[in-house]
C-alpha positions as CSV (number, residue, x, y, z in Angstrom):
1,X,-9.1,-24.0,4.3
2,X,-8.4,-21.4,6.5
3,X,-10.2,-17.7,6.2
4,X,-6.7,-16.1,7.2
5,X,-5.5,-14.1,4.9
6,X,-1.7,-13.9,3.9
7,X,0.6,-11.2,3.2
8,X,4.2,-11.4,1.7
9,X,6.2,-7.8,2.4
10,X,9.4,-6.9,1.1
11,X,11.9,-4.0,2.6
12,X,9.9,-5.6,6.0
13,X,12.8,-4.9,8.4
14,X,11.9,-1.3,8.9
15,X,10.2,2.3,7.5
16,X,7.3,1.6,5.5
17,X,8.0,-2.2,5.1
18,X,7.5,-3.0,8.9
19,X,4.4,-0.4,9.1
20,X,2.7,-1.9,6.7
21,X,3.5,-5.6,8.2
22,X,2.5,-4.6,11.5
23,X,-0.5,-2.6,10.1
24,X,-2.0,-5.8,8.1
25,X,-1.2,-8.0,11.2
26,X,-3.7,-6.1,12.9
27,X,-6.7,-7.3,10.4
28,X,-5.9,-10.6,11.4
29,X,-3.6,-11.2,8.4
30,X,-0.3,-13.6,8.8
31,X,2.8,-12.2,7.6
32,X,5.9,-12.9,5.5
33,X,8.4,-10.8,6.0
34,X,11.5,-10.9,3.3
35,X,14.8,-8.4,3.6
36,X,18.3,-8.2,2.8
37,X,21.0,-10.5,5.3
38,X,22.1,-7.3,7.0
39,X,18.8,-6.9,8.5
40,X,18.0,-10.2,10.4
41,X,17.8,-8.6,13.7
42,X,15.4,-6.0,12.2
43,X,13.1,-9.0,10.5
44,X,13.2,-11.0,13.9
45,X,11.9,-7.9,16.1
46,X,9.0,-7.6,13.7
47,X,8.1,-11.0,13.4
48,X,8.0,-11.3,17.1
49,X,5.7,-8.2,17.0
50,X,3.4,-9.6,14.9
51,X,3.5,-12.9,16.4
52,X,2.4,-10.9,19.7
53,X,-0.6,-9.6,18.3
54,X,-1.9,-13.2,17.4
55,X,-0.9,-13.7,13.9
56,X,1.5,-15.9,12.3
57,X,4.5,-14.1,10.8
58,X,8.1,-16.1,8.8
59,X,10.9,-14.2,7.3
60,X,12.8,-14.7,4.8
61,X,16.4,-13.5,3.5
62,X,17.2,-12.6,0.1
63,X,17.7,-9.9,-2.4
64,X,14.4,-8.7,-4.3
65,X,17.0,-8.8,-7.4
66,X,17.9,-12.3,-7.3
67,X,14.8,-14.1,-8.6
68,X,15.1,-16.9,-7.2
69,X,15.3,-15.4,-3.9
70,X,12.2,-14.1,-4.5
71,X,10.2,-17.4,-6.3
72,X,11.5,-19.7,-3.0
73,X,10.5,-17.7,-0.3
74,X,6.6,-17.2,-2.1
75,X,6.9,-21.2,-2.3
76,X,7.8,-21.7,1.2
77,X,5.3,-19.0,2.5
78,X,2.5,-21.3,1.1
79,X,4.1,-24.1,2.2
80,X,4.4,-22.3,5.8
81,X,1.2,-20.3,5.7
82,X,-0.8,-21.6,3.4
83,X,-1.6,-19.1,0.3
84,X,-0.7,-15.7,-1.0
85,X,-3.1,-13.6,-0.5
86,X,-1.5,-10.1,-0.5
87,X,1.9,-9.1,-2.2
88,X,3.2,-5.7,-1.3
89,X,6.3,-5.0,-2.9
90,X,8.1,-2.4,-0.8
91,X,12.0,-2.9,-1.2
92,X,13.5,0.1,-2.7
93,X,16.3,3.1,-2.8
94,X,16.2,6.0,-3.2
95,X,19.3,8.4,-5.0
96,X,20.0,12.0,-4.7
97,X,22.5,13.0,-7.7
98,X,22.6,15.1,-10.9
99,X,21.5,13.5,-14.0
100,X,25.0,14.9,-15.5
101,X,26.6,13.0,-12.5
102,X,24.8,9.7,-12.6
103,X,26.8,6.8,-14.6
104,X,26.0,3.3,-15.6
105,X,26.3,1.8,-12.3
106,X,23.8,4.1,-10.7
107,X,21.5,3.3,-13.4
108,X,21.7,-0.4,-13.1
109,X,21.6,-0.1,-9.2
110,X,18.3,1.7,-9.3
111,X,16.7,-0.2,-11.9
112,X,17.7,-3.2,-10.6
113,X,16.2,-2.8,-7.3
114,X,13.6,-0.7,-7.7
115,X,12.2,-1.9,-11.1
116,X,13.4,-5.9,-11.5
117,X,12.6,-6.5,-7.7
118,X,8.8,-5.4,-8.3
119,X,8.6,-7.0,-11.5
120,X,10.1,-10.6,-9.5
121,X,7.2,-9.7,-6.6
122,X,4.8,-9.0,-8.9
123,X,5.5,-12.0,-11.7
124,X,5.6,-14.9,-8.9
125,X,2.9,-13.4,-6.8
126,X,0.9,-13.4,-9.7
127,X,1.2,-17.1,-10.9
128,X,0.6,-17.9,-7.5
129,X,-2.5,-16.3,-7.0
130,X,-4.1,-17.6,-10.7
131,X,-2.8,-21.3,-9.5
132,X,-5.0,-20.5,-5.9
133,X,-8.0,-19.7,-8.1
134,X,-9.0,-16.8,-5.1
135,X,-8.2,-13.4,-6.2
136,X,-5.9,-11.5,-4.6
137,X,-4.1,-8.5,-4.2
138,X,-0.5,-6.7,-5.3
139,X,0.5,-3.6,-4.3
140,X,4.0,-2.1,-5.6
141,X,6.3,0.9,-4.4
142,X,5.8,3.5,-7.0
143,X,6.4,7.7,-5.7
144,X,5.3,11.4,-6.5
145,X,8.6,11.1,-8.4
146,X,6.8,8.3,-10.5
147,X,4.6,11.2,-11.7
148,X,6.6,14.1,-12.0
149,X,10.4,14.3,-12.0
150,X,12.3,15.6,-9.2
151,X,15.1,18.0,-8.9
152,X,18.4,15.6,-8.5
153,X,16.6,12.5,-8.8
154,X,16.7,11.8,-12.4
155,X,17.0,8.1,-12.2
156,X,14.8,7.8,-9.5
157,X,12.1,9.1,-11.1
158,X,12.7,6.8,-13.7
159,X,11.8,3.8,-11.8
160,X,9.4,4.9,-10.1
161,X,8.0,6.1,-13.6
162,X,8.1,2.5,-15.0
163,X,6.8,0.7,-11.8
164,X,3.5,2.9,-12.5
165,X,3.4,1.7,-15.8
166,X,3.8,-1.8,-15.5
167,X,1.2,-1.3,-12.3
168,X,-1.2,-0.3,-14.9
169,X,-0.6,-2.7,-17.4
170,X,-0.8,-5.6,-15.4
171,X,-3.8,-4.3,-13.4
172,X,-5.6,-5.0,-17.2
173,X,-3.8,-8.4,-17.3
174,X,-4.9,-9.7,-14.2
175,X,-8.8,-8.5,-14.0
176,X,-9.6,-11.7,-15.1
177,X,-8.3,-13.5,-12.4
178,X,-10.6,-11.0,-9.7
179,X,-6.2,-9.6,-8.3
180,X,-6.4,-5.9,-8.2
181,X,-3.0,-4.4,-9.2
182,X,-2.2,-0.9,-7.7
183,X,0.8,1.4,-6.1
184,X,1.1,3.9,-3.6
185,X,3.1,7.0,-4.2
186,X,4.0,8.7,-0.8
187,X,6.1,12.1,-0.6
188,X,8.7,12.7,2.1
189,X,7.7,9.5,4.5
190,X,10.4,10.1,7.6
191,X,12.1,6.6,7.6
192,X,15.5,5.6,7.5
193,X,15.8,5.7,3.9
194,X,15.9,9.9,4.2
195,X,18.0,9.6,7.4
196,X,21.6,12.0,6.7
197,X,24.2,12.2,9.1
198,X,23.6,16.3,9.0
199,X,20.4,16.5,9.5
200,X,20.8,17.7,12.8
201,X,22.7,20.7,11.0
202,X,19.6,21.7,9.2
203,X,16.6,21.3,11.0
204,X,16.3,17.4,11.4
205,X,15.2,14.0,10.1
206,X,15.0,14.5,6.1
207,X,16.5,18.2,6.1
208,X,19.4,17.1,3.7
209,X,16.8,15.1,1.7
210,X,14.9,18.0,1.3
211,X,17.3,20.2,0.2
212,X,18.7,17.9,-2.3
213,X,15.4,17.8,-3.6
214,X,14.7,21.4,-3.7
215,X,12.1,20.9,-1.6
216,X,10.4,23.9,1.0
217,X,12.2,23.2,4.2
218,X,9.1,24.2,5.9
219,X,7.4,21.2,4.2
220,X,6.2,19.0,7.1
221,X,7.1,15.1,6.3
222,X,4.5,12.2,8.1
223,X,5.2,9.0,9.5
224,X,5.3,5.6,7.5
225,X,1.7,4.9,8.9
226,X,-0.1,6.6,6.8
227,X,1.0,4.1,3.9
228,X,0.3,1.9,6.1
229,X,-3.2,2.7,6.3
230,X,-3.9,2.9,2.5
231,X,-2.0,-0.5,2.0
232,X,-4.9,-1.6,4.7
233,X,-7.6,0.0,2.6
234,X,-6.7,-1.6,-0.7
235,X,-6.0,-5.1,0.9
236,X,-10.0,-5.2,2.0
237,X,-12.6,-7.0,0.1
238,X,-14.5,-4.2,-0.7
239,X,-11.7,-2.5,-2.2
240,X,-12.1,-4.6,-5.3
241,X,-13.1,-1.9,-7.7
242,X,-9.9,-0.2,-7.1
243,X,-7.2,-1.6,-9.5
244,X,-4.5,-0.5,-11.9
245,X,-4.2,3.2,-9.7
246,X,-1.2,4.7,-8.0
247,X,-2.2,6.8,-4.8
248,X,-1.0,10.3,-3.8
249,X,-0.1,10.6,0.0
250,X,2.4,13.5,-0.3
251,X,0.4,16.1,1.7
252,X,-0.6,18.2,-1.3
253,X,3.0,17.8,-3.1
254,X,0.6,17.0,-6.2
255,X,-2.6,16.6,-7.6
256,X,-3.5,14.9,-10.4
């Protein structure tokens, strides 16, 4: 068997997704790569990144909703690749609305993808690392809004609530089985998720975010390699005391 370690990333086709893909291809790690249709062109660039730095990378398309979607393309990346190793499940949304606002469909939207999708990623991730018998590691989406609620973002907040929770829960399910189980919580990460047409209006990438959000417009956002680096961190052998925990990276947003 090979020593190469593989990694399965959702929301791959750009922002933190495709940091963390390229990031993980740098530690000699092979790379699935899984996003919606609409994004092939995105998936194929970064692939062929990876693939430049000497690793092996596959994407796949699907919807992190749709388990199935999910269950095949973990089958055919250890049937490509050979394992699961790493599962980072990145896909999300975000929504800026008033709770007074927000109706059913908003609800189920959100949940849907940023709650069922990490519970698909981490549920078939998981039965495929006991089957391997190796450890291994997942690593979910969770969000400073996962620990405090955030002006406008009600049912954001919500998710990103329960993806800590079942982080945590799991992290005690799976200790036996040597997979760590953990989440990252950035603040304002500059990707294309916080992109508004009027930013340029009000002082650029994120402005309309931030003022949605309440925010300090003087509050400086980073780039989507600093997850990246954390994701690097936990993936590591030696980061196997480190389990059931969602990380701050929100420059000083909030301490806890």
């Amino acid at each position: 068997m090979s020593n190469t370690r593989v990694a399965f990333v959702t929301g791959a086709a750009q922002g933190i997704g495709e940091a963390i893909a390229l990031r993980l291809a740098n530690d000699n790690i092979d790379v699935a790569l899984f996003d919606l249709k609409d994004k092939e062109p995105l998936l194929q660039k970064v692939a062929q990144a990876i693939q430049a730095k000497g690793r092996k990378a596959v994407y796949f398309i699907g919807d992190v909703t749709v388990e199935d979607d999910i269950k095949t393309s973990i089958d055919k990346t250890v049937s490509q690749l050979g394992g699961l190793d790493i599962m980072v499940a990145n896909a999300g949304i975000t929504m800026f609305k008033p709770f007074i606002d927000s109706d059913d469909d908003d609800y189920k939207r959100i949940m849907d993808i940023n709650v069922l999708g990490v519970v698909h990623c981490y549920k078939h991730a998981a039965k495929q690392m006991i089957k391997q018998g190796r450890g291994g590691r997942i690593i979910g989406a969770c969000s400073g809004a996962g620990k405090r609620g955030i002006h406008s973002m009600s049912l954001y907040s919500g998710s990103k609530f329960a993806v800590r929770g079942i982080t945590q829960a799991l992290a005690l399910e799976l200790a036996a089985n040597k997979i760590t189980v953990n989440a990252y919580c950035p603040g304002f990460i500059l990707t294309p998720m916080l992109a508004h047409p009027d930013d340029d209006k009000y002082g650029g990438h994120g402005s309309v975010a931030k003022m949605a959000a309440k925010m300090d417009p003087n509050y400086e956002g980073a780039q989507p390699g600093v997850v990246a680096e954390l994701v690097a961190y936990i993936v590591k052998p030696e980061a196997y005391f480190m389990t059931g925990q969602a990380i701050n990276m929100d420059g000083g947003l909030l301490f806890d």
